[in-house]
N, C-alpha and C positions, 0 to 999 in steps of 0.2 A: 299350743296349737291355735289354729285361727278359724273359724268358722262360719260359714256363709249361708245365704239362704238361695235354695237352687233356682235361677230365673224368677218368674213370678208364682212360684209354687211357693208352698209352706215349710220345705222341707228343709233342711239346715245339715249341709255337710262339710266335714274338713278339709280342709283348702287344700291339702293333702290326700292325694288316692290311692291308698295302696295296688300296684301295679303285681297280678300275679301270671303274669303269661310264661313266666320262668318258675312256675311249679307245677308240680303234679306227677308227671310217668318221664323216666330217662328212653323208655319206648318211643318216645315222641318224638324228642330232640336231645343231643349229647349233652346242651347247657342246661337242661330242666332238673329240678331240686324235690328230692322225692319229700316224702313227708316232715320227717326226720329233720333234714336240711333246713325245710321249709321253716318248722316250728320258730327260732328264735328269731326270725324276721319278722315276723308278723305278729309275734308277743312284743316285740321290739316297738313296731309300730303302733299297736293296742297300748302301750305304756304311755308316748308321746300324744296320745290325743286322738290319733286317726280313729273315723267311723265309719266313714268311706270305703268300702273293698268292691276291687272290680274285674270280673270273673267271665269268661265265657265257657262254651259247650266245645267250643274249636279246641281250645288249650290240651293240651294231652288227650285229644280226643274226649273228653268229659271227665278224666282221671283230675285237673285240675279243678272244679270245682267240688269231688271228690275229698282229695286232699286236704284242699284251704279249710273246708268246711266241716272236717274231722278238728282241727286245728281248734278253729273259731270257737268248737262246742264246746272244747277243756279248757280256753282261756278267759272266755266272757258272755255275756248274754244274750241272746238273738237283737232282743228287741233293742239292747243299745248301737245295731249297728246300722248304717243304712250298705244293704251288698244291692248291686247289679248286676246280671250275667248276659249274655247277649245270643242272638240266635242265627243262619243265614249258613255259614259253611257246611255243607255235607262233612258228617264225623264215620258215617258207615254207609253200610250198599244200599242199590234200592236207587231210582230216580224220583222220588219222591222225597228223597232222605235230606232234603237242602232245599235254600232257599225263603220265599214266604208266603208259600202257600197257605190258605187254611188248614188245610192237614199235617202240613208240618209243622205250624205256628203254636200246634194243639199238644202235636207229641212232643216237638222240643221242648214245652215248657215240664209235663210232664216227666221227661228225661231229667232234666235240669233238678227239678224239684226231689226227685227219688235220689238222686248223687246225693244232693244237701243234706240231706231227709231236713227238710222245713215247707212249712205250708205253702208259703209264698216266697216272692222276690221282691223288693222294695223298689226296684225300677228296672225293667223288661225290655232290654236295645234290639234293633235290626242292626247286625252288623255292618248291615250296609244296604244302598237299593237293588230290590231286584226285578232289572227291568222286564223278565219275563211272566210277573204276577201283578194283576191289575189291583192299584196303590189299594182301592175301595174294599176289595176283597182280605190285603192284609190289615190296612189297619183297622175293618171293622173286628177282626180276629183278636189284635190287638185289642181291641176296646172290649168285648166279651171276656177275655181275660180278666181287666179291671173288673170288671164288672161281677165275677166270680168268683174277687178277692183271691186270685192267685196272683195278680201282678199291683203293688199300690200304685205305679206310675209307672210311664211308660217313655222311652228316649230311641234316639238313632246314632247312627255313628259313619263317618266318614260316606258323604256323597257328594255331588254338583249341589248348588243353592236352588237349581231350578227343581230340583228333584225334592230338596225338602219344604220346597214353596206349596208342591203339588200335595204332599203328605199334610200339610198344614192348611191347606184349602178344605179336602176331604175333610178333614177331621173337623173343622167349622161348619162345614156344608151338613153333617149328619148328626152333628153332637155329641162326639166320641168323643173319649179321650185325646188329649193332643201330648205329642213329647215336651218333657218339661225339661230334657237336656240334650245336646250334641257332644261328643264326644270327637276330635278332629284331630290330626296333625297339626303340631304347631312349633318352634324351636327356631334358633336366629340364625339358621342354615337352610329353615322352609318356613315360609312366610306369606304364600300366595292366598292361604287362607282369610287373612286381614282382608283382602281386597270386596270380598262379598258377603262370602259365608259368617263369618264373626258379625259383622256390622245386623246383617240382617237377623240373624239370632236374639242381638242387644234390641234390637227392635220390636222384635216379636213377644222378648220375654223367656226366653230359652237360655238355660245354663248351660255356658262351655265350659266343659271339660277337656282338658289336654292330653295327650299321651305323646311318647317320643320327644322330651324336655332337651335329651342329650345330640340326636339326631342319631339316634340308634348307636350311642358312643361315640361317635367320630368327637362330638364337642369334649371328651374328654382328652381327644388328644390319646387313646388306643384302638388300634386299629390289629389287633394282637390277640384280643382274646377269640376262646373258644367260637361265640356265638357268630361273632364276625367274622370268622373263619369260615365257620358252615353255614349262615344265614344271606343267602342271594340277596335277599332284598336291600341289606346296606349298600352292596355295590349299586344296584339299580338304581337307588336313590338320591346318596349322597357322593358319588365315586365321582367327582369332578372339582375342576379349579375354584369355583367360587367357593364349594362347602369346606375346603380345604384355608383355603385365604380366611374365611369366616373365623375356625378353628384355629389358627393361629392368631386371631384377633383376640377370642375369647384368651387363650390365654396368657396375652400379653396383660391383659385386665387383670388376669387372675395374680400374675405373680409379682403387677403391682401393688396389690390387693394384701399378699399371701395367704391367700387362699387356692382353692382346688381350683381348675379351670369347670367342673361338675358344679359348684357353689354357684361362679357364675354365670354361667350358663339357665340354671334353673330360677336365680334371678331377675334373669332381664323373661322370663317366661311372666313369675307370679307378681311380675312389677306392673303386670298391664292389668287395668282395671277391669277390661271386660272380662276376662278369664277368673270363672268361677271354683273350677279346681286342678290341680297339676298330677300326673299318675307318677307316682315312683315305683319302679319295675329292680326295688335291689337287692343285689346279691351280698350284701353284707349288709350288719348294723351303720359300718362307717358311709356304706353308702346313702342311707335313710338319715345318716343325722348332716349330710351334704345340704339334703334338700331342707333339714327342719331348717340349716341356718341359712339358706337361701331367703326361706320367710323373712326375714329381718334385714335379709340387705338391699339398700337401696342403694341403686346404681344412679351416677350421676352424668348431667350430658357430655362428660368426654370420651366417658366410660362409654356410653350406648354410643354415642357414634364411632367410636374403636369397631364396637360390636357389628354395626349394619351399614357401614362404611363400604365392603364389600359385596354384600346380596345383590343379587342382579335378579330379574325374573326369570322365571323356571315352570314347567308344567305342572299341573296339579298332580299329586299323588294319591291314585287311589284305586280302586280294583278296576278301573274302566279304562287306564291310563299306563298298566301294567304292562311293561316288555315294548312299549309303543314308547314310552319319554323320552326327550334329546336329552345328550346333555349339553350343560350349560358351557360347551368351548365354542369358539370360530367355527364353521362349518366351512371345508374350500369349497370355490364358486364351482357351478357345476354349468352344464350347458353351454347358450354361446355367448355366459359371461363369465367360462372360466380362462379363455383366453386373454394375454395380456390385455391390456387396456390400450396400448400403443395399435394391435392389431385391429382390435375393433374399429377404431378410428379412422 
């Protein structure tokens, strides 16, 4: 295993993140891996070096961090791990019960912390921006947390770059805590993150972390299983010509390669140097030891341009963007230049 230091922080995690949004309750979703299930994946990855575990409250409704962390407590020590969980999704009733308000910023940790049963969390994400809570109000919340030693560090996940410009201003302006990671979409099927958000993170001193390596499987070339069957969100994201062309790139690499078209996939991911950790979300051992040897492979320039040969630009992905993205095909002309061109004339 390979291990980094997170942005400009002190903190040193496996470049490896164990990915657990498919454990916890089969209440939740038909692909989720109850306890049981769970256990030899995540011993699995406790063997290979991982210390990294990354959890939220959304996951089975909080039955996920539940689980993981019944797991964690039979296999290894608190303090060797670095866990994260993250807060923002309403998991029960109540309008108060979401989002990031002060009062919910207080009970979800609360909530979160009673699942684990552990004092604290090693890094405390917003799942995301919530534009209806004024930024100063959550992340002074945020920082009192720190400050309370329920959270040792504090990160975000998946927004616009202006929005965590404005989160990183506040936090300068009053002397709070500032995130010491992003956590974002990233994979050689969605890419529009390079263009801002990475660059200005590298900037800032803020650790990326990855999730969605495969592009919700499609990079593997199944488009078959369970979760893709019931999970809308692959079609909404990936269901188009370029992610498609992309896919079939990756695994012309791979089976020049002979390897998984997953190997390289998560390669051309942890081959880029801003990227500080990669999440693996697997459902088996073989799928965790994909990504260990992805560590070690270096792709070369015929190989990545096979890979990015295709990408075209595409909308950002992310809770603000949902049920709104084109996709990436021709649109026919519409108005009065959908008439031939001979007419117009």
């Amino acid at each position: 295993m390979q291990y980094i230091r997170l942005g400009h922080s002190g903190l040193k995690v496996s470049r490896l993140c164990l990915g657990t949004m498919n454990m916890g309750s089969k209440n939740w979703k038909p692909w989720i891996f109850d306890e049981g299930e769970s256990e030899p994946i995540i011993g699995h990855a406790l063997d290979n070096g991982v210390n990294f575990i990354d959890l939220a409250d959304f996951y089975s409704a909080g039955a996920g961090e539940e689980v993981v962390c019944n797991v964690l407590r039979r296999l290894t020590r608190r303090e060797e791990l670095i866990i994260t969980t993250k807060l923002g999704y309403a998991i029960g009733k109540g309008v108060n019960n979401g989002g990031h308000s002060r009062k919910h910023v207080f009970e979800a940790m609360d909530g979160s912390l009673t699942r684990m049963k552990s004092d604290y969390v090693d890094i405390y994400m917003l799942h995301y921006f919530d534009t209806e809570t004024p930024v100063e109000e959550t992340m002074e919340a945020m920082n009192d947390l720190v400050r309370a030693g329920k959270a040792r560090y504090i990160g975000v996940s998946t927004m616009f770059t202006w929005q965590f410009a404005k989160i990183l201003k506040v936090c300068e302006k009053h002397g709070w805590a500032r995130p010491i990671n992003m956590q974002l979409q990233l994979n050689c099927a969605y890419r529009e993150e390079e263009r801002e958000m990475i660059p200005f993170c590298v900037d800032q001193g803020v650790g990326v972390s990855v999730f969605s390596p495969l592009a919700r499987g499609i990079l593997t070339n199944d488009m078959n299983s369970i979760r893709n069957q019931t999970d809308f969100f692959t079609a909404e994201m990936y269901n188009d010509r370029a992610s498609r062309d992309i896919a079939l790139s990756v695994a012309r690499v791979a089976e020049a390669r002979g390897v998984t078209p997953a190997q390289i996939a998560q390669a051309w991911v942890l081959g880029k140097p801003e990227i500080s950790s990669m999440l693996v979300g697997a459902d088996t051992k073989a799928q965790f030891d994909s990504a260990l040897a992805a560590l070690s492979t270096a792709l070369d320039a015929d190989e990545i341009f096979e890979i990015e040969r295709n990408y075209t630009p595409c909308d950002l992905i992310n809770d603000y963007t949902t049920g709104k993205r084109l996709p990436r095909e021709p649109r026919p002309a519409a108005g009065r230049f959908a008439a031939p061109m001979a007419a117009v004339a």
